[in-house]
ZAFITI-753149 format. One record per residue: residue in one letter; z, x, y of N, C-alpha, C in turn. Coordinates in steps of 0.05 Angstrom, whole numbers, plus 32768, in hexadecimal, padded with zeros to 4 digits. Example, Ala and Ser with C-alpha at 12.3 -4.5 7.8 and 13.67 -1.06 7.14 Angstrom:
% ZAFITI-753149
[pt a [809C 8108 7F8E] [809C 80F6 7FA6] [809C 8108 7FBE]]
[pt s [808E 8101 7FD3] [808F 8111 7FEB] [809D 8102 8001]]
END
This chain:
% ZAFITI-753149
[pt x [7EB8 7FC9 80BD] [7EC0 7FDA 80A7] [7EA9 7FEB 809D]]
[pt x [7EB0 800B 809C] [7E9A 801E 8087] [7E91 800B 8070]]
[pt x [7E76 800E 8070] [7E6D 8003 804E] [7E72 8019 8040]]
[pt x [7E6F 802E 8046] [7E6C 803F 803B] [7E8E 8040 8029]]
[pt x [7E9D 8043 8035] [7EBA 8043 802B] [7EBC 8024 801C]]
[pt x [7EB7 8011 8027] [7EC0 7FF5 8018] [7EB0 7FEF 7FFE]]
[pt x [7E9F 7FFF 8002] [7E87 7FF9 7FE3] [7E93 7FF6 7FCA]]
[pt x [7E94 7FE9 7FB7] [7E8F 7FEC 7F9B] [7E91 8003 7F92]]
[pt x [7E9E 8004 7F74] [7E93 8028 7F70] [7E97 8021 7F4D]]
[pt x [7E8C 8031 7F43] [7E8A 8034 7F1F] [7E86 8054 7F1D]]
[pt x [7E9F 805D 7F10] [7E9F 8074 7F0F] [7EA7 8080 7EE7]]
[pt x [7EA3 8093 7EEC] [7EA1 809D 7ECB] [7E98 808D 7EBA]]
[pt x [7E99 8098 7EA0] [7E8C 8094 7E8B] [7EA0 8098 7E6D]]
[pt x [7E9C 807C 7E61] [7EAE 808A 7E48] [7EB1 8067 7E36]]
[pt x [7EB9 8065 7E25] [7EBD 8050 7E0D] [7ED0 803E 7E1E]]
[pt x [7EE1 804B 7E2A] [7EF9 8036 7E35] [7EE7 802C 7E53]]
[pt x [7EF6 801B 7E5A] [7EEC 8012 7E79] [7F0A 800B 7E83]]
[pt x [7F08 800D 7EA6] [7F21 7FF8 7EB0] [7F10 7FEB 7EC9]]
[pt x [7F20 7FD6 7ECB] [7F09 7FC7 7EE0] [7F2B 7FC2 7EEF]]
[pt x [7F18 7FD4 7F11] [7F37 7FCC 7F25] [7F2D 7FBE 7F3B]]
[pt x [7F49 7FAC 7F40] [7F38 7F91 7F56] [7F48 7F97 7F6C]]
[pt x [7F3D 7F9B 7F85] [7F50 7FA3 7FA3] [7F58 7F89 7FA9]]
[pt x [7F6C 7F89 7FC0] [7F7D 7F7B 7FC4] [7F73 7F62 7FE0]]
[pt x [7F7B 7F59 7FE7] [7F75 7F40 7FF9] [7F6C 7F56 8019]]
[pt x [7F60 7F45 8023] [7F52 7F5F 8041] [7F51 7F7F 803B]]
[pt x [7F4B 7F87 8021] [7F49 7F9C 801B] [7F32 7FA4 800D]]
[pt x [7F2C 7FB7 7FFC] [7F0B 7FB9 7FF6] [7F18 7FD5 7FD8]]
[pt x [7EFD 7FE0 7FCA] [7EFE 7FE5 7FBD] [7F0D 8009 7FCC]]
[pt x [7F0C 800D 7FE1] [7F12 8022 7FE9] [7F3A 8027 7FE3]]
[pt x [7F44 801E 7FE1] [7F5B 8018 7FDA] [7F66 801E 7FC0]]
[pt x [7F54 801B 7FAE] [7F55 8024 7F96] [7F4D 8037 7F88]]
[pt x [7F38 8050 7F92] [7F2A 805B 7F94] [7F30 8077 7F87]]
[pt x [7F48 807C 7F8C] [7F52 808E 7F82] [7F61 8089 7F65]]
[pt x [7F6C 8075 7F69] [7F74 806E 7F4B] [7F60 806E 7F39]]
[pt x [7F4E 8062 7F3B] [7F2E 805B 7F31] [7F25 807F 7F28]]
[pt x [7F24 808F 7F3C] [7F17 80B4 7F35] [7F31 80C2 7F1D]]
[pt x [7F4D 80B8 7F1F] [7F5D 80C4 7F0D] [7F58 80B8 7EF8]]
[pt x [7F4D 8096 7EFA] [7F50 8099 7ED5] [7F2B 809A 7ECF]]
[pt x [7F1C 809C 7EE3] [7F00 80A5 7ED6] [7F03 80C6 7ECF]]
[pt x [7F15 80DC 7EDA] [7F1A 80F4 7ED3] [7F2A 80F2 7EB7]]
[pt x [7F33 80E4 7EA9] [7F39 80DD 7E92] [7F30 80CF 7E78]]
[pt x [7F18 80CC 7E82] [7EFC 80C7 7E71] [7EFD 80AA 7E6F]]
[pt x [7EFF 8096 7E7D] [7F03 8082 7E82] [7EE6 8076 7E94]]
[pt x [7EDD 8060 7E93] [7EC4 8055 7EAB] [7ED0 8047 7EB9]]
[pt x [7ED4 8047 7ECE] [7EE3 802F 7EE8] [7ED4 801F 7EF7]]
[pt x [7ED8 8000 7EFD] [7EC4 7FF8 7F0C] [7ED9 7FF1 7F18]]
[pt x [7ECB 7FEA 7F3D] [7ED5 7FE6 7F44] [7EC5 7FC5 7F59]]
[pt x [7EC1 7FB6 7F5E] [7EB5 7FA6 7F69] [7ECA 7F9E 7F85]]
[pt x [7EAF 7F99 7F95] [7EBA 7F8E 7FAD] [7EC1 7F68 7FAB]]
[pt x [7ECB 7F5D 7FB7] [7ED8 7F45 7FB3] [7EC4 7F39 7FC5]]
[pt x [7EC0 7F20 7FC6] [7EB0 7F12 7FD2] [7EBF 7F0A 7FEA]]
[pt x [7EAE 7F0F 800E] [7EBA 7F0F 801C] [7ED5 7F25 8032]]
[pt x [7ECA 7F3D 801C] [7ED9 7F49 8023] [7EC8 7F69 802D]]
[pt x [7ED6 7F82 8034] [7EC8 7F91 8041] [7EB6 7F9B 8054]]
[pt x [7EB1 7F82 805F] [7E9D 7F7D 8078] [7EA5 7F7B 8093]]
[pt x [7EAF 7F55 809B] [7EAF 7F51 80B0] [7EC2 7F39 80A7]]
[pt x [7ED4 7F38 80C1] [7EE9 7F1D 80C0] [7EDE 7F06 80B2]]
[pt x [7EC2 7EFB 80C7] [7EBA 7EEB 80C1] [7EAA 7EE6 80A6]]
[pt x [7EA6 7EF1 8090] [7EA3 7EF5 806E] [7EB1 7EE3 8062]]
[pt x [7ECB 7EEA 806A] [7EE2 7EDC 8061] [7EE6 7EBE 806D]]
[pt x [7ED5 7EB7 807A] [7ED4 7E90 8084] [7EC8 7E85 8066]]
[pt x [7EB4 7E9D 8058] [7EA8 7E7E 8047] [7EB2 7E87 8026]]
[pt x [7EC7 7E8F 8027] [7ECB 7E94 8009] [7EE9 7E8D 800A]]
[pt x [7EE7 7E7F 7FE7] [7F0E 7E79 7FE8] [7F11 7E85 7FD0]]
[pt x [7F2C 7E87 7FC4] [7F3B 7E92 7FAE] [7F20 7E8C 7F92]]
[pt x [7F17 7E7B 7F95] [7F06 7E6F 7F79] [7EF1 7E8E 7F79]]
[pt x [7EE1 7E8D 7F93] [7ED2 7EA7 7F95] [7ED8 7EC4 7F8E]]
[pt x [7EF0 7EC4 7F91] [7F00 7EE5 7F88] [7F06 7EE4 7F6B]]
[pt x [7F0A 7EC2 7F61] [7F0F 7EBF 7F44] [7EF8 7EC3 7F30]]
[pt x [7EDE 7EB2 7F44] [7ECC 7EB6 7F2C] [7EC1 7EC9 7F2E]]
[pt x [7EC7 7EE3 7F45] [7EB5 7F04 7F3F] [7EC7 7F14 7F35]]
[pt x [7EDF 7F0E 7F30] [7EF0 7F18 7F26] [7EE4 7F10 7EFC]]
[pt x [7EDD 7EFC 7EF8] [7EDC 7EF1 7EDC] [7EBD 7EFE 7EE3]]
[pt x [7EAE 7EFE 7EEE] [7E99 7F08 7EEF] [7E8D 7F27 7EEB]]
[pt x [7EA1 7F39 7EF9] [7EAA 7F50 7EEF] [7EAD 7F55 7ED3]]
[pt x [7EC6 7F4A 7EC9] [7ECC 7F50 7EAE] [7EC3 7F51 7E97]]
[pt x [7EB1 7F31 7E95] [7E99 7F2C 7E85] [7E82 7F3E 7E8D]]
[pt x [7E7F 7F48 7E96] [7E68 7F59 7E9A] [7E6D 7F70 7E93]]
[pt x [7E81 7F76 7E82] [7E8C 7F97 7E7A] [7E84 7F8E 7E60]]
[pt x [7E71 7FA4 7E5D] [7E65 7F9B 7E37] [7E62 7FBB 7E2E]]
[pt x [7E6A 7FC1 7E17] [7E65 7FDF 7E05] [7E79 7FED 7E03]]
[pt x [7E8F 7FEA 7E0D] [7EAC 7FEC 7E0E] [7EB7 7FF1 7DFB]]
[pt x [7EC9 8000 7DEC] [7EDC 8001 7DDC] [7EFA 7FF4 7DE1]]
[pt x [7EF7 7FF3 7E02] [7F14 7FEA 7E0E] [7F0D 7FDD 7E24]]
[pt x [7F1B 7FCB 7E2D] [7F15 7FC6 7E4E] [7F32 7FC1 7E59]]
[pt x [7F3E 7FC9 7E67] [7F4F 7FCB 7E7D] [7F4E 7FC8 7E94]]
[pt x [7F61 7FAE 7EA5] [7F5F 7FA0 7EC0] [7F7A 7FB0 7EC3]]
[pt x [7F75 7FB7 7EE5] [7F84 7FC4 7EFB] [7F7D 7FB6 7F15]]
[pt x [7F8A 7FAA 7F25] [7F8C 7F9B 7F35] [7FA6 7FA8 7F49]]
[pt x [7F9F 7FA4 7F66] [7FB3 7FA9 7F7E] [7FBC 7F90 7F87]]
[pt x [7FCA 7F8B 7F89] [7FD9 7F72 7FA3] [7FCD 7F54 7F97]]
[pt x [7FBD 7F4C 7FA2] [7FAB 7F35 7FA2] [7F9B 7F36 7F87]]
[pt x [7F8A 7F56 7F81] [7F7C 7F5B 7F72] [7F96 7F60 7F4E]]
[pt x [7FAF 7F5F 7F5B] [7FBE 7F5E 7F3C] [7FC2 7F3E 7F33]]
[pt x [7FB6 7F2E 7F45] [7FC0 7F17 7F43] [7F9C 7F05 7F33]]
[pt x [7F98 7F10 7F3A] [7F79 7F14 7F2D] [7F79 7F1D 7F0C]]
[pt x [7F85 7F37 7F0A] [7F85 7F45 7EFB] [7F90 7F35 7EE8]]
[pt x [7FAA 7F2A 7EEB] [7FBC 7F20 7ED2] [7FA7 7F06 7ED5]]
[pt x [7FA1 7EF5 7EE6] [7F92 7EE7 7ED4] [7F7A 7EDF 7EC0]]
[pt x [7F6C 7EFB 7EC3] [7F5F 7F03 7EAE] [7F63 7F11 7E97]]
[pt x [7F7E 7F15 7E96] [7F84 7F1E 7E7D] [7F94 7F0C 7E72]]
[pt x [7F97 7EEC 7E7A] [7FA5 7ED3 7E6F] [7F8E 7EC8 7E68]]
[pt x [7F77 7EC7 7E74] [7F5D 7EB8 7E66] [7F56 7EC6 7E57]]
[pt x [7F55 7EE6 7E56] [7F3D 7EF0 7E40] [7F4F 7F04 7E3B]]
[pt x [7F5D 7EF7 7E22] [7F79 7F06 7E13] [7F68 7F1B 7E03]]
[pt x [7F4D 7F19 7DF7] [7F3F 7F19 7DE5] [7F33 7F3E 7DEA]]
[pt x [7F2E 7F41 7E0C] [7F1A 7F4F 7E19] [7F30 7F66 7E24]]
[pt x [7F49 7F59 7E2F] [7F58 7F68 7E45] [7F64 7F77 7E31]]
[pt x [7F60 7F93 7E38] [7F7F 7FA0 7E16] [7F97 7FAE 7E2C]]
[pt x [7F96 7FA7 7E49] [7FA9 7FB8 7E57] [7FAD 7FAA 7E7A]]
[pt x [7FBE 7FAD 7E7B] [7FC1 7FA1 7E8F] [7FCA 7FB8 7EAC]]
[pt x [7FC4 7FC3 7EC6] [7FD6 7FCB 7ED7] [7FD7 7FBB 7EEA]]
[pt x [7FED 7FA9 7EFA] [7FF2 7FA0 7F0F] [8004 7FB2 7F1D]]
[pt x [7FF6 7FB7 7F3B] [7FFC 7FC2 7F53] [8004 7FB6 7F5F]]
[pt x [801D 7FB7 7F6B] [802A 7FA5 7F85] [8020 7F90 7F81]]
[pt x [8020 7F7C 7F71] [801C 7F64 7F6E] [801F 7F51 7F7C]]
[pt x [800E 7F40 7F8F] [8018 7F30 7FA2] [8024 7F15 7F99]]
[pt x [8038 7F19 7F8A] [804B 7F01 7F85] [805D 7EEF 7F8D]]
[pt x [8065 7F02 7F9F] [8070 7EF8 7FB9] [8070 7F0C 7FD3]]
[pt x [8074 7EFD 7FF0] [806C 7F0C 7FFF] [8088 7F16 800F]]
[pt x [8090 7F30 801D] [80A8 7F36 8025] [80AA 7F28 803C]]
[pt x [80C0 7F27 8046] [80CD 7F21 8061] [80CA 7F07 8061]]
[pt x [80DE 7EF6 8074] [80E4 7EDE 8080] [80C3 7ED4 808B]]
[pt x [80B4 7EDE 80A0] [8097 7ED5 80AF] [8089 7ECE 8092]]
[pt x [8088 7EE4 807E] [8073 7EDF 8065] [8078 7EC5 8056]]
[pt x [808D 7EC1 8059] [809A 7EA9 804B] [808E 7E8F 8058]]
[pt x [8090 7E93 806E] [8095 7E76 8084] [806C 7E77 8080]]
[pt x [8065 7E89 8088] [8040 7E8D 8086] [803C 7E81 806E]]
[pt x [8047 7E84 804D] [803A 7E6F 803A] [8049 7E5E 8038]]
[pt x [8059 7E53 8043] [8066 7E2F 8043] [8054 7E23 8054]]
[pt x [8047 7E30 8077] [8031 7E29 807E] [801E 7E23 8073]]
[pt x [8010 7E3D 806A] [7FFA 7E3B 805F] [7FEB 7E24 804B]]
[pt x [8001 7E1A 8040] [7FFC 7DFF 802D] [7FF1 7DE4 803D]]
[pt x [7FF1 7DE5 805A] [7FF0 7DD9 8069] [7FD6 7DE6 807D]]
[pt x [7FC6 7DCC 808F] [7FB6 7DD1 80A1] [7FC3 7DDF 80BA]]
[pt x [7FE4 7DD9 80BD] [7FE9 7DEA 80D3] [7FE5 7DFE 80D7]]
[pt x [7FE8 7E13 80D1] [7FEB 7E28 80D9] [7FC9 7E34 80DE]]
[pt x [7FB2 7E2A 80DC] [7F96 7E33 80D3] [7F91 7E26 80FA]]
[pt x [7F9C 7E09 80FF] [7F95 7DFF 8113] [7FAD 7E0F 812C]]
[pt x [7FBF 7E1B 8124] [7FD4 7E23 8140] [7FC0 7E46 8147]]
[pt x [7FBE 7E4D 812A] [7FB3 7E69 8127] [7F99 7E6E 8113]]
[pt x [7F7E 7E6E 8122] [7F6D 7E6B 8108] [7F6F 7E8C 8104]]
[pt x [7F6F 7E9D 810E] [7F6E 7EC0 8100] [7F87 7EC2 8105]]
[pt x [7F8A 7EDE 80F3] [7F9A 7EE9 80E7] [7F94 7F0D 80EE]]
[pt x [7F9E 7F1C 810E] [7F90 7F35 8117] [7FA2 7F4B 80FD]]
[pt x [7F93 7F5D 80F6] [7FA0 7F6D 80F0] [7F96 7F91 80FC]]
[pt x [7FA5 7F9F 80FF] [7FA4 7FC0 810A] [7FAD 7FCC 80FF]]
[pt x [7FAB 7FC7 80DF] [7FAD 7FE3 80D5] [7FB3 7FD8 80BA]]
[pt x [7FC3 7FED 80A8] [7FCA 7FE0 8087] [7FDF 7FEB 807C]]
[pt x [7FEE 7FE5 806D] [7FFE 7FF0 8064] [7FFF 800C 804E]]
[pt x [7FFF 801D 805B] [8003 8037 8056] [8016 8054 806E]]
[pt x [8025 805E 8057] [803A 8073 8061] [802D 8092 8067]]
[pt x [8017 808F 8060] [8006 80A4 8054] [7FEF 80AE 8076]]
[pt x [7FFB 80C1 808E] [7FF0 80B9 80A5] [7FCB 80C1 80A1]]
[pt x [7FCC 80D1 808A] [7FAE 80D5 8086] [7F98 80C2 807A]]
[pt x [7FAE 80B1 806D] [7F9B 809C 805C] [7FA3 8084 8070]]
[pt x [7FB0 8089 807C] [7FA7 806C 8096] [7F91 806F 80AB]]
[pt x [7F96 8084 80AC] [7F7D 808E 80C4] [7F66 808D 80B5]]
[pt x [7F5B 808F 8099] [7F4E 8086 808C] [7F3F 806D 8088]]
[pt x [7F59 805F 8086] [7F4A 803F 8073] [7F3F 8032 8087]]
[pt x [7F2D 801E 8073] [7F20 800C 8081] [7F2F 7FF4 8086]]
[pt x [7F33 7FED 809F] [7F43 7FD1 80A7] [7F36 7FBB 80AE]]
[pt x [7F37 7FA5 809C] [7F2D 7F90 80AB] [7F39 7F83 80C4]]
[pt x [7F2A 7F84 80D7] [7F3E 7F7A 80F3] [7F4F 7F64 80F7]]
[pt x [7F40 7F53 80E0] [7F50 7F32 80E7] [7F45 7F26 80C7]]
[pt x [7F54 7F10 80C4] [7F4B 7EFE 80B5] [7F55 7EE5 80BB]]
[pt x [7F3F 7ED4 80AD] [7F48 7EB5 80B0] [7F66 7EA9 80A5]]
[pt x [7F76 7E9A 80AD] [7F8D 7E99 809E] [7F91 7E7E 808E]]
[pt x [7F79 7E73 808B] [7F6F 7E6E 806E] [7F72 7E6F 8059]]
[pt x [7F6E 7E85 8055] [7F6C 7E93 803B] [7F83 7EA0 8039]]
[pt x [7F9C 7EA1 8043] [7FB4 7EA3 8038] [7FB8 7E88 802A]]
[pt x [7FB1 7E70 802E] [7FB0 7E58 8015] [7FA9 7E60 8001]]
[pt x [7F96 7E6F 7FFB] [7F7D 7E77 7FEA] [7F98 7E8B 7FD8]]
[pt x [7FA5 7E9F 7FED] [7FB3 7EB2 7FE0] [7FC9 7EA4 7FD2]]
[pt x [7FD6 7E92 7FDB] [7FE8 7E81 7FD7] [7FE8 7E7E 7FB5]]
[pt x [7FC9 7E6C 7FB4] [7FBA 7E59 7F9C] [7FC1 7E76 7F87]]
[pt x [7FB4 7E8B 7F8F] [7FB5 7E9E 7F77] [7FD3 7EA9 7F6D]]
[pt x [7FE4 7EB3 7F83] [8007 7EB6 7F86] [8006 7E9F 7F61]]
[pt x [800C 7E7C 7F6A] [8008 7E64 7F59] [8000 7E68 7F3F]]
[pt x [7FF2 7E70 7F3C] [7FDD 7E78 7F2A] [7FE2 7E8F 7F18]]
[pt x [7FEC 7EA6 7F23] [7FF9 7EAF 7F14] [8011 7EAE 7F06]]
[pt x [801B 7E9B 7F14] [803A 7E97 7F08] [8034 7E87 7EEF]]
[pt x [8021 7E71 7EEF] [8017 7E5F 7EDB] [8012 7E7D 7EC4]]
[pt x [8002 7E8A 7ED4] [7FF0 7E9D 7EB4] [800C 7EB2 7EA5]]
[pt x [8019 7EBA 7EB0] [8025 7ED5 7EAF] [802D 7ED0 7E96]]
[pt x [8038 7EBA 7E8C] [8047 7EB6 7E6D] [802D 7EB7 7E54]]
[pt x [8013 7EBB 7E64] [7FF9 7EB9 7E54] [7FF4 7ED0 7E46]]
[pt x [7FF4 7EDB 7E5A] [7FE9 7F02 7E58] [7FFC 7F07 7E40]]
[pt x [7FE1 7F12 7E34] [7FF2 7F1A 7E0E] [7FE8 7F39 7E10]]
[pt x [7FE2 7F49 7E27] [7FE5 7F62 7E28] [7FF8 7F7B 7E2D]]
[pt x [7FFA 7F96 7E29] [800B 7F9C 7E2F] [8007 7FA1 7E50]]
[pt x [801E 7FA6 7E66] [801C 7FA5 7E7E] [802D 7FB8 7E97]]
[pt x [801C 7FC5 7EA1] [8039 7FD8 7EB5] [8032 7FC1 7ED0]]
[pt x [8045 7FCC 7ED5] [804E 7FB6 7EF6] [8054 7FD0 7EFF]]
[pt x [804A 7FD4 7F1B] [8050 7FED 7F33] [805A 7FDA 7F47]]
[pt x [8069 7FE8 7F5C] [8079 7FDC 7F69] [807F 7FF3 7F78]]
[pt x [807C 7FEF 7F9F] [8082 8007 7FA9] [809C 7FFE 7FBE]]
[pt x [80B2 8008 7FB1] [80CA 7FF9 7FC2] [80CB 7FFA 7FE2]]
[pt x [80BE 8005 7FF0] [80B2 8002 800B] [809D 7FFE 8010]]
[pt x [8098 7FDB 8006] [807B 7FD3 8005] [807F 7FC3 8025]]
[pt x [807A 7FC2 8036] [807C 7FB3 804B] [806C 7F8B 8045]]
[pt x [8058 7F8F 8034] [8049 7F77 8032] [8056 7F69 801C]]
[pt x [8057 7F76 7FF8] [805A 7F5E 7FF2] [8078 7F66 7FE6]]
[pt x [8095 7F58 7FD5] [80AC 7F58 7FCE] [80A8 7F6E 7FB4]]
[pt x [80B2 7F81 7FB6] [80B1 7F8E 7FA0] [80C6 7F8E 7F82]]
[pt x [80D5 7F6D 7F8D] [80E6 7F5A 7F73] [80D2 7F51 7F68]]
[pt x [80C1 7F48 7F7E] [80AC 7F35 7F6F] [8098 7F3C 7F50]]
[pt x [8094 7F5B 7F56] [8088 7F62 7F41] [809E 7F6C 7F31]]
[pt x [80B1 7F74 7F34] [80CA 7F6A 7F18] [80CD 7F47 7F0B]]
[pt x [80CB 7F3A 7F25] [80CC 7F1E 7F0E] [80BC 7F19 7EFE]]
[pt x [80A3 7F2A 7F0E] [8086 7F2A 7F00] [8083 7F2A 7EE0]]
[pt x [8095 7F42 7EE2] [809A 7F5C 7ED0] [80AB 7F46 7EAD]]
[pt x [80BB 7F3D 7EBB] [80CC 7F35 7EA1] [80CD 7F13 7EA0]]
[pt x [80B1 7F02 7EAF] [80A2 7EF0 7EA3] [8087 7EFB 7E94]]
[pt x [8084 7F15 7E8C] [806D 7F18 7E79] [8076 7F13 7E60]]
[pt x [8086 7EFC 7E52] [8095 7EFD 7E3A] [8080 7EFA 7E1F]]
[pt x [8066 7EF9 7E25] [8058 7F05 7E13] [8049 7F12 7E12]]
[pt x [8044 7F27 7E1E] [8041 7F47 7E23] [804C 7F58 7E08]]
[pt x [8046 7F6B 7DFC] [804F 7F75 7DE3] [8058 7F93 7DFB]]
[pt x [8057 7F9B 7E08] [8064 7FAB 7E1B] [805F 7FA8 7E37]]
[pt x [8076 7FA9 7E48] [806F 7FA8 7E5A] [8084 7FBD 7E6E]]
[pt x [8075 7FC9 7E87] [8089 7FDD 7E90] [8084 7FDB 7EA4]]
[pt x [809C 7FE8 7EB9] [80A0 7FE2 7EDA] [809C 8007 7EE7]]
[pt x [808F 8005 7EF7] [8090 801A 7F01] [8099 801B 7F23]]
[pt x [80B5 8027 7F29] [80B5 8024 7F42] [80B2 803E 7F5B]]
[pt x [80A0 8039 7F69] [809B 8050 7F7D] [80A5 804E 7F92]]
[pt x [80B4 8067 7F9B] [80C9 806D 7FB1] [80B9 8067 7FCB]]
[pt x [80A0 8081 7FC3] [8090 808A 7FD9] [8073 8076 7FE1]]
[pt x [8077 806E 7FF2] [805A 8062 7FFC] [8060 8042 8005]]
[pt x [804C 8037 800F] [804E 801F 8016] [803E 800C 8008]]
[pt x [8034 7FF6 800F] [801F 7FE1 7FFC] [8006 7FEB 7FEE]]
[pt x [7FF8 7FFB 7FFF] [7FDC 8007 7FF5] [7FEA 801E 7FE0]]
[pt x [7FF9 8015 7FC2] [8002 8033 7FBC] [7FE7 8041 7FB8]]
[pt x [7FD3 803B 7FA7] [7FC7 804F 7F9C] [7FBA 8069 7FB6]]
[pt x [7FB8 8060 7FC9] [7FAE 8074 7FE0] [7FC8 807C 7FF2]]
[pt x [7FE1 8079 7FEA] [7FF5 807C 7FF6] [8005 809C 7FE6]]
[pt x [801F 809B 7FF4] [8024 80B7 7FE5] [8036 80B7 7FD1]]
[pt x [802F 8094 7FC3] [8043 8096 7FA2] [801A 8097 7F93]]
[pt x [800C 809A 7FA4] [7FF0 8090 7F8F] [7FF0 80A4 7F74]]
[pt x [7FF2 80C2 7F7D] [7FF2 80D8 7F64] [8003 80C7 7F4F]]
[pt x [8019 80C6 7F51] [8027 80B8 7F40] [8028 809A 7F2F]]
[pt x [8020 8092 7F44] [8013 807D 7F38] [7FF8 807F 7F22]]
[pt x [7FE2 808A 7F31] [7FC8 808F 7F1F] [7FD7 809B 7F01]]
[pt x [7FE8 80B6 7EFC] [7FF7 80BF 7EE8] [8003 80AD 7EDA]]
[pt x [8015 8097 7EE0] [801F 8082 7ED0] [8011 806E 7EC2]]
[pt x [7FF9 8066 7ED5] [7FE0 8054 7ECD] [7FD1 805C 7EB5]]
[pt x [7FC7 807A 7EBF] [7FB4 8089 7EB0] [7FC4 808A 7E93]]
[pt x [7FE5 808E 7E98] [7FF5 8096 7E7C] [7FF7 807D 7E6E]]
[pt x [7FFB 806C 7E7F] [7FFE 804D 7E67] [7FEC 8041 7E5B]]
[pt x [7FD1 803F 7E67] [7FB0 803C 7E5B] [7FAD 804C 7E47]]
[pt x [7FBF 8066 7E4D] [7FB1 8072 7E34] [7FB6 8075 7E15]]
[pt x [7FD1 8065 7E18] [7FE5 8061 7DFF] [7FD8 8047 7DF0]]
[pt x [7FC7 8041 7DF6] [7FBA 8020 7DF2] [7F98 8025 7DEE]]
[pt x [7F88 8041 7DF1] [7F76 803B 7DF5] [7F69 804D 7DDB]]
[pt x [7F7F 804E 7DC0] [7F77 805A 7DA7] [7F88 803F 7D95]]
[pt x [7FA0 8028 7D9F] [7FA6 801F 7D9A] [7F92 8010 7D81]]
[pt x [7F9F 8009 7D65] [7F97 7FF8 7D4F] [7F9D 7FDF 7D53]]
[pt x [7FB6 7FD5 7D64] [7FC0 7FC0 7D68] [7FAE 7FA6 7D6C]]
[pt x [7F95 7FA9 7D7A] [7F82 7F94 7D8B] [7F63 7F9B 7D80]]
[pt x [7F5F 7FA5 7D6B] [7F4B 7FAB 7D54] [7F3C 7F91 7D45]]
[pt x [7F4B 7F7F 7D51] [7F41 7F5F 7D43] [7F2F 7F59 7D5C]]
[pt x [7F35 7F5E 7D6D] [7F27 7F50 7D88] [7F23 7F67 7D9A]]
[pt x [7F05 7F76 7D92] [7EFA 7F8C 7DA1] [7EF5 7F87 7DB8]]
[pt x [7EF8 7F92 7DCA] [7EEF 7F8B 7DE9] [7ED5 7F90 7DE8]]
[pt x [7EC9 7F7B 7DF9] [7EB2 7F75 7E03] [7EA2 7F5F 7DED]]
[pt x [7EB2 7F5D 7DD2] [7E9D 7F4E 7DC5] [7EA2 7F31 7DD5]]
END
């Protein structure tokens, strides 16, 4: 994989922040554009690479879910001078997202989950985490090849960076967090959009509706559904629209009085 494309990035400058986390075999390149629409909105975006990720297959042998958890908590706490802080998360990285805004009710004032990997589509995805809970499937098949990513978009495929394979491992790992969020979701006391691209090939785009109306203590929460594009929306061809809905719901929250007891970052 380009370093150059998979890198990290921190872009603009401004009182608010959003911190966006890419998705499982994916990298900060993925998000990238979402990340320049809301730094063009006077917003600061970070974006961090995940541990184990953007390199080489083999990265991904020595890190599990705990590692994406604690750079993910590691990220967040490290956002200090803030007037606001806002988590945006893709796939894997929304599953991340909500659970940092169930631990640090205090810090998070906004929530966006992207295609949320809550559940995964099709009959194979299904049967892969009933395996996965199990040593089988690691010993019949230790990788996992992949050639390409999900995107409709023929310019931004020929683009991205693909990791060729991964261990299938760490679909346990993916599993644990899937778990994990179901535990947190009734936590998150933020308000929250759920995106959802109804021709997501990877993950159920119900899933981020069930998502959606277990946030029962959320003081708002909203569904956004995109016609156009596949899993990767933000680099896909619902991303314009997307970044516009993102950028529009952050921003109804980021003069908000409501969360004035508990300033972000203190």
């Amino acid at each position: 994989m380009d370093p150059r494309k998979t890198a990290p990035f921190d872009l603009g400058r401004g009182e608010d922040v959003c911190l966006l986390l890419h998705g499982f075999t994916g990298s900060p390149w993925d998000m990238r554009p979402l990340g320049e629409a809301l730094a063009a909105r006077g917003m600061r975006v970070v974006a961090p690479l995940l541990p184990g990720h953007g390199t080489t297959p083999q990265a991904l042998l020595h890190v599990t879910w705990r590692d994406w958890h604690a750079a993910a908590e590691a990220a967040l706490l490290g956002l200090h001078g803030h007037r606001n802080i806002f988590v945006g998360g893709l796939s894997m990285g929304a599953l991340l997202a909500l659970g940092l805004a169930a631990r640090h009710p205090e810090r998070v004032k906004a929530l966006a989950l992207v295609a949320p990997a809550v559940r995964f589509r099709g009959p194979r995805m299904f049967l892969i985490r009933q395996l996965a809970r199990t040593p089988v499937l690691e010993w019949a098949r230790p990788w996992v090849e992949k050639t390409g990513t999900d995107l409709s978009d023929p310019e931004a495929l020929a683009e991205a960076p693909v990791l060729p394979a991964f261990p299938v491992a760490r679909l346990r790992d993916l599993c644990t967090l899937q778990d994990l969020a179901v535990r947190d979701v009734a936590h998150v006391r933020c308000p929250t959009l759920v995106a959802v691209a109804e021709q997501d090939h990877v993950v159920d785009p119900e899933g981020g509706r069930w998502l959606a109306r277990r946030l029962t203590s959320a003081p708002a929460v909203r569904v956004l559904s995109l016609r156009d594009g596949f899993h990767i929306i933000p680099r896909d061809r619902g991303g314009p629209l997307l970044a516009t809905e993102v950028a529009g719901f952050l921003e109804q929250w980021r003069y908000s009085q409501a969360w004035d007891a508990h300033p972000a970052g203190a």
